[in-house]
N, C-alpha and C positions, 0 to 999 in steps of 0.2 A: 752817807755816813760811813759807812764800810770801806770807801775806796780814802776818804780821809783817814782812817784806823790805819787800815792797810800802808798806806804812804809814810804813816808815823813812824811804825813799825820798821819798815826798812830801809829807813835813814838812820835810825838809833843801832841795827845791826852791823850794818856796812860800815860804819864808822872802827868797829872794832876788826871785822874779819879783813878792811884793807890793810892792817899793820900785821898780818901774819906774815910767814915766810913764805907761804901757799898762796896764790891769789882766790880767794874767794869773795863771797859778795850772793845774799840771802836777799828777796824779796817777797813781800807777803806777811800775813799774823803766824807768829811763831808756833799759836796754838791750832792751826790748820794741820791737814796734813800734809807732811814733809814729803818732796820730790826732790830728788839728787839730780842734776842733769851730768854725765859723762862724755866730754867731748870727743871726736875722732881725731887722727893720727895714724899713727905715732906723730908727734912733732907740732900739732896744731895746736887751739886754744877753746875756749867756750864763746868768745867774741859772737859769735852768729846766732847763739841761741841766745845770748846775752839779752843785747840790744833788741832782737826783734821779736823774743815770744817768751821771756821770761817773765815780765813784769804782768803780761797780758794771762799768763796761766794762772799766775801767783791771784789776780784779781778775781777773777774762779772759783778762787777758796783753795789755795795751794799756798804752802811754805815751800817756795823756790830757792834751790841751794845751785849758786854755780861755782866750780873752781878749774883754774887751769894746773896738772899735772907736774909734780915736779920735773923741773929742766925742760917744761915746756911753755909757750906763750908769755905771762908775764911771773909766773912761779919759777923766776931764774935761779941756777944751779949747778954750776960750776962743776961740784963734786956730786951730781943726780947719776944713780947709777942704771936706771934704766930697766928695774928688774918690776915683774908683777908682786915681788912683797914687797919693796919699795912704796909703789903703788897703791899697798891694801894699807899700808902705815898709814899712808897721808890719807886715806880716805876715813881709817877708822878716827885719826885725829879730826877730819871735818864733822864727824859723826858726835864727837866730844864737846866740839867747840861751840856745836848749834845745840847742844842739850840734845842730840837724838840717840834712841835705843834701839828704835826701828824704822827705814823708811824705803820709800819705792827707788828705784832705778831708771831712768832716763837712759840706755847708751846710745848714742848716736854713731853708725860706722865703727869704726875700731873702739869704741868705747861699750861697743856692745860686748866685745870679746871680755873686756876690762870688766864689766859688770857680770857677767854672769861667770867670769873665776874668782869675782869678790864673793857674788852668793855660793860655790861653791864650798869656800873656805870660810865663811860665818854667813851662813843660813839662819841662824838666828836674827840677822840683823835688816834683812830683807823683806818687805812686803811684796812686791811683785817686779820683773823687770820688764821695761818696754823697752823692744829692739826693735830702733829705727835705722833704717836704711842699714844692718849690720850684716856684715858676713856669720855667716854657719861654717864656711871649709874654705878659708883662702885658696886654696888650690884650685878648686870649683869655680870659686870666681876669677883668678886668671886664665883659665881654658876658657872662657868664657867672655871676657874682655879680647881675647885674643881673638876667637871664633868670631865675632861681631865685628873688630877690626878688618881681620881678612875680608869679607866679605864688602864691607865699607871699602876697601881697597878695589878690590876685580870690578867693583861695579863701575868703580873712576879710573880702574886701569892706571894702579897707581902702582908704577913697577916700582918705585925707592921704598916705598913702606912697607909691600909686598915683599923684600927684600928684607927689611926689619925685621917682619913675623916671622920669615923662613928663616933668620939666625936666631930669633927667642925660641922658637919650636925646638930647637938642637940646645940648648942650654940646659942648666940644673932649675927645675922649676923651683927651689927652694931657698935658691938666694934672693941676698938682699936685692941684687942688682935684675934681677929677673922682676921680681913688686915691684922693684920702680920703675923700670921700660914699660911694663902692662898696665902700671896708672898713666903713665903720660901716655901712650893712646885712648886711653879709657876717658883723659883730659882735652885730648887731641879729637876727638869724633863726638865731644860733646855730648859727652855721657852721661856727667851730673847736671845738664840741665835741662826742665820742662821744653817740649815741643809746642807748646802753645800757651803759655803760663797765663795765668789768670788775670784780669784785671787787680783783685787782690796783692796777687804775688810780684807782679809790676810795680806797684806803689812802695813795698817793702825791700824791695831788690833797687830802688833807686834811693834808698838811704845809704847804697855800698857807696856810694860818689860825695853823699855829704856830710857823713857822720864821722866824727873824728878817729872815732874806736874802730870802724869798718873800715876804714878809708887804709889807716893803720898795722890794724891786726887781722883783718879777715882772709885774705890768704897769705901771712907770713909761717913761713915754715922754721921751726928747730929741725937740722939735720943731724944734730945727734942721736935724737929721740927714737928714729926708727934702722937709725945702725946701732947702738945701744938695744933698745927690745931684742933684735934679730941675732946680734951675737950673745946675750945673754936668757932670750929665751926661746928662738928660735921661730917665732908666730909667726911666719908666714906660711908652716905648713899646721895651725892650729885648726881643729874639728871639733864642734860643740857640741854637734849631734846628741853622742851619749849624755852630756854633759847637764844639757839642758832635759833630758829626762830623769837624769837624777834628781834635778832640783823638781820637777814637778811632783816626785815621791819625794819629797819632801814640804808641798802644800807650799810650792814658794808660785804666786801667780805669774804666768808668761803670756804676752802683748807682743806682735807685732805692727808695726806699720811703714808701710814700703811705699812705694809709684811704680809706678808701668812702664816711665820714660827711665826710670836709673837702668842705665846700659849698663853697672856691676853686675846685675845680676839675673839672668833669665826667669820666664814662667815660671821652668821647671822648678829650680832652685826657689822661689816664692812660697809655690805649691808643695813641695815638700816639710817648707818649715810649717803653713800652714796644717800639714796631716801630722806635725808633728804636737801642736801645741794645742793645736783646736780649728777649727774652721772660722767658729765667733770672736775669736783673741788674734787674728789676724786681718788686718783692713791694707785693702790695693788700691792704691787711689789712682782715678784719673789725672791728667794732667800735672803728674807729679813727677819730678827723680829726686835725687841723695837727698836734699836738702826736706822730707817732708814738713816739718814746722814752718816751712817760711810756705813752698812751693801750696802746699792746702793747708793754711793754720789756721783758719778757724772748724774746720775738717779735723784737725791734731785736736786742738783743746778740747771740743766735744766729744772727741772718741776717750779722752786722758779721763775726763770726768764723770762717762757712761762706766769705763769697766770702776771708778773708785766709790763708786757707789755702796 
């Protein structure tokens, strides 16, 4: 009876938030509690979380909100200026438009960043944020894509890419053009994807081939999006560290959940954000990288629905 409720529900919402400017699109009973999900980028869409684990959290007992970014995915925008108040605009109008006052956080990767300078600047409006697969200190995680690079090189004696690293090594770690050499090796040595993925994660990772949305949108990229942030707000050398301790003096709850296969990011880097937030508010999954909702999701929705207890 519930999953019929449920279905009503988010055929009668969707109907409205597709004719925004904003692409968004709610699944779940409105009177659940509300979860934001925040895509990664710069430049990408919610397409991945969309399709494969939104409607599945939503049926959990979650009011699922997804939208993609102005001037990104299908929130086109011509004149998007690419700034994180831009950004807060359009979220506090998502916040408006769903009847919300307060709700959790979803950031996936670069969206992690995006949520937790949204709770910064209205802490009021946040329950808790869960940082999946997100950066703490882009910087850290290019030394770090690098360092696993190189090595992945010497071991196949790959004097061209070896060659690559030795001229990023000599560069300004803070350009745009520096991020984006260090994700296309990061793309290149098969960083964001599981070592052994699960039978699970199989069966969902073969809907990229049939589903019209994935087939479409799942790795289309806006490249304005992350030249825009970078010359207007400079985030590639962004640090959340402090940032995220402020918000816990502020009683705003902090989740992680990562994998052991996402080459972004080392142990160390894991472990650190775990000492920072809690030991229990952070989960390392096996058999997982970037993508945790897809790579262990039914692992994701039960950890979502232990800490909203």
């Amino acid at each position: 009876m519930k999953a019929i409720f449920t279905s009503a529900i988010f055929l009668l919402v969707t109907m409205f938030a597709n004719g925004q400017n904003i692409y968004s699109k709610s699944f779940g009973n409105s009177k659940d509690k509300p979860i934001i999900f925040l895509h990664g980028g710069p430049g990408y869409n919610c397409v991945n979380f969309e399709v494969t684990t939104a409607e599945q959290l939503a049926i959990q007992g979650f009011f699922v909100i997804v939208y993609d970014r102005r001037g990104e995915g299908r929130s086109k925008d011509s004149s998007a200026q690419f700034t994180f108040k831009e950004t807060f605009d359009d979220l506090n109008n998502i916040y408006q438009k769903y009847g919300l006052t307060k709700s959790s956080l979803i950031g996936h990767s670069f969206g992690g960043i995006v949520a937790t300078l949204y709770a910064e600047a209205n802490p009021e409006k946040v329950q808790s944020i869960i940082l999946v697969g997100a950066p703490v200190s882009l910087q850290t995680t290019f030394k770090n894509i690098l360092s696993k690079s190189k090595n992945i090189y010497l071991a196949k004696k790959d004097s061209v890419n070896l060659n690559f690293v030795s001229m990023l090594e000599k560069m300004d770690t803070t350009t745009i053009e520096y991020s984006s050499y260090c994700f296309g090796h990061a793309m290149q040595n098969g960083f964001y994807t599981p070592k052994n993925p699960s039978a699970e994660a199989k069966i969902i990772y073969s809907k990229f081939k049939t589903d019209t949305l994935l087939t479409k949108y799942a790795s289309k990229m806006t490249y304005k999006a992350p030249k825009g942030f970078w010359k207007n707000e400079k985030y590639t050398t962004i640090d959340l560290s402090d940032k995220l301790q402020v918000l816990q003096k502020k009683k705003i709850q902090l989740f992680g959940l990562y994998g052991k296969d996402d080459g972004l990011y080392s142990p160390k880097q894991v472990i650190d954000l775990q000492n920072l937030i809690g030991i229990s508010n952070l989960i390392y999954f096996d058999n997982c990288s970037h993508n945790v909702f897809i790579d262990q999701q039914l692992q994701f929705i039960e950890q979502i629905k232990s800490w909203s207890k």
